[in-house]
C-alpha positions in Angstrom: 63.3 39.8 28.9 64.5 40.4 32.3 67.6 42.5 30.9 65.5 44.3 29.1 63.1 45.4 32.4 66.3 46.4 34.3 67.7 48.4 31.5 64.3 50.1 31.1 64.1 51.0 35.0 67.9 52.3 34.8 66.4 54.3 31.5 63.8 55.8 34.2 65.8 56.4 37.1 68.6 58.2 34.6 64.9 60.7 33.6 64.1 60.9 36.7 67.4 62.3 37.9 67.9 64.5 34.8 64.3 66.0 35.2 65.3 66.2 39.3 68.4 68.2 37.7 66.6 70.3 35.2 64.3 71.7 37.6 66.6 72.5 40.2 68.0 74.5 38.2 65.7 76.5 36.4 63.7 77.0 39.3 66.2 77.2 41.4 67.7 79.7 39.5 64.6 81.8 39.3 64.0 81.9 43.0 67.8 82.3 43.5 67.6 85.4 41.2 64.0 86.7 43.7 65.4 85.7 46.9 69.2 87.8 46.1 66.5 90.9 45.0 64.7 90.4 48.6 67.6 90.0 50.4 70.3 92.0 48.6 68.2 94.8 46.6 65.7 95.6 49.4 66.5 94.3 52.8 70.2 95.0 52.6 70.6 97.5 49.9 71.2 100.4 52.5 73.8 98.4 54.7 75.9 97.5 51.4 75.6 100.4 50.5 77.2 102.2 53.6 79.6 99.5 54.5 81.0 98.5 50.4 83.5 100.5 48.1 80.5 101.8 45.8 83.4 102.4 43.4 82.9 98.5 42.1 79.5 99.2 40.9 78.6 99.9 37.3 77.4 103.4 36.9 74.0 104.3 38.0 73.1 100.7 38.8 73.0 99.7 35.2 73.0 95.5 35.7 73.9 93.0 32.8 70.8 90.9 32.9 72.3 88.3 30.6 74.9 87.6 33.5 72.8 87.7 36.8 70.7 85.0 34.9 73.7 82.6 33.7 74.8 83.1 37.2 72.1 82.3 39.4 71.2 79.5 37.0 74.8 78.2 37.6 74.4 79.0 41.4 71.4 76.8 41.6 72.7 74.0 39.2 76.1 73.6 40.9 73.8 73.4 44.3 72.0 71.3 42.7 74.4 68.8 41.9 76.0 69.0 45.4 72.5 67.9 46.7 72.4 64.9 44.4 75.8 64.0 44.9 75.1 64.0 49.0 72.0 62.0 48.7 69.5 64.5 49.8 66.1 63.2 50.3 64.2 65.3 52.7 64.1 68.8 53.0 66.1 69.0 56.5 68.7 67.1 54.1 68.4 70.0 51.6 68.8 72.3 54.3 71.9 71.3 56.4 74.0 70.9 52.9 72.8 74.1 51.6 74.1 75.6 54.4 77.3 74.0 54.4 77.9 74.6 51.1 76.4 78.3 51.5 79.0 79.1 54.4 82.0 77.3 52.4 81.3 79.0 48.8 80.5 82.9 51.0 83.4 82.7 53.1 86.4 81.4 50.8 85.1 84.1 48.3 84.8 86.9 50.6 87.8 86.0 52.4 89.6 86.4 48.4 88.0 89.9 48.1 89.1 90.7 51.8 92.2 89.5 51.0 92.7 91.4 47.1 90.1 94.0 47.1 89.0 97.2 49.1 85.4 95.8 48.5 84.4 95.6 52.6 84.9 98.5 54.4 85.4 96.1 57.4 85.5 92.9 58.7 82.2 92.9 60.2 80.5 93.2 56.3 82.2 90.6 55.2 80.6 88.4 58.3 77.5 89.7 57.7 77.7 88.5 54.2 78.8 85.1 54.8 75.7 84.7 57.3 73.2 86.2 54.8 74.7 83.7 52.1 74.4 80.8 54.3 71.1 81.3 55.6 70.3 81.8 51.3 72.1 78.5 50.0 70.2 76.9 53.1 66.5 77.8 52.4 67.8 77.1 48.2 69.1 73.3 49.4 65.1 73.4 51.2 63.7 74.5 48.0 65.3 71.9 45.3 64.5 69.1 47.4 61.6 70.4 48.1 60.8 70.8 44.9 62.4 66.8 43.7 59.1 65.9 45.5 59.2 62.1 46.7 60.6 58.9 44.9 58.7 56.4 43.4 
C-alpha cells in the first residue's frame, strides 16, 4: 500500500509538470505572438524599418501564419523548459532566467546575421535588438511562472 501511495503522488507530480508544460506553452506562445506584434509591428516597426535590409522581407508584408505560430509556440516551449529545468518558482525566478536566456538566444543569433547577412544596417540595430529581446524573454520567464501559479 505504501508503494502504491508514492507511485500515485509521482503520477501527480509527473501531471502537474506536464500541465505546468502545456500551458507554458500555449499560452506562452500566444502572448509571445501579441507581445512581438506590440513590440515589433507597432512600437518598433518604423526603426526596423529604417535601420534593416527591407530586401529580406516577403513582398508586401505577406506573413506565413502557419510559421509565426509553430515558432512562437516553440519560443515559448523551449523557455519553458529552460525555466523548469532551472527550478523557477517565483516570478523574480522567471524573470532573471528569461532574461538570461533572452540576451544569450538575441545576441548569438544576431551576432550570426551580423556576421553572414547584410540584415543590420549597423551595429547599433543589432544592440537594440538584443535589448528589446531580452527585456521580451524576461517579462515571458514572468509570465510562465506566473502563470504555473503555486505548488501544492
Amino acid at each position: 500500500m505504501i508503494r502504491f501511495c508514492k507511485l500515485e503522488a509521482c503520477n501527480l507530480n509527473l501531471t502537474n509538470m506536464n500541465m505546468k508544460i502545456l500551458r507554458g506553452t500555449i499560452f506562452g506562445g500566444i502572448a509571445f505572438f501579441l507581445l512581438g506584434w506590440l513590440i515589433y509591428g507597432l512600437l518598433l516597426m518604423d526603426f526596423n524599418t529604417a535601420n534593416t535590409n527591407q530586401c529580406l522581407n516577403n513582398p508586401n508584408g505577406e506573413m506565413v501564419w502557419w510559421a509565426i505560430i509553430v515558432s512562437n509556440l516553440l519560443s515559448a516551449f523551449l523557455l519553458t523548459l529552460v525555466l523548469k529545468w532551472s527550478g523557477a518558482k517565483v516570478i523574480l525566478d522567471g524573470l532573471k532566467t528569461g532574461a538570461i536566456f533572452g540576451f544569450l538566444v538575441a545576441l548569438s543569433m544576431d551576432l550570426g546575421y551580423w556576421s553572414m547577412t547584410s540584415m543590420f544596417n549597423n551595429f547599433w540595430v543589432l544592440l537594440v535588438d538584443v535589448l528589446v529581446t531580452t527585456v521580451m524573454w524576461a517579462l515571458m520567464g514572468l509570465f510562465i511562472v506566473q502563470l504555473w501559479g503555486k505548488d501544492k
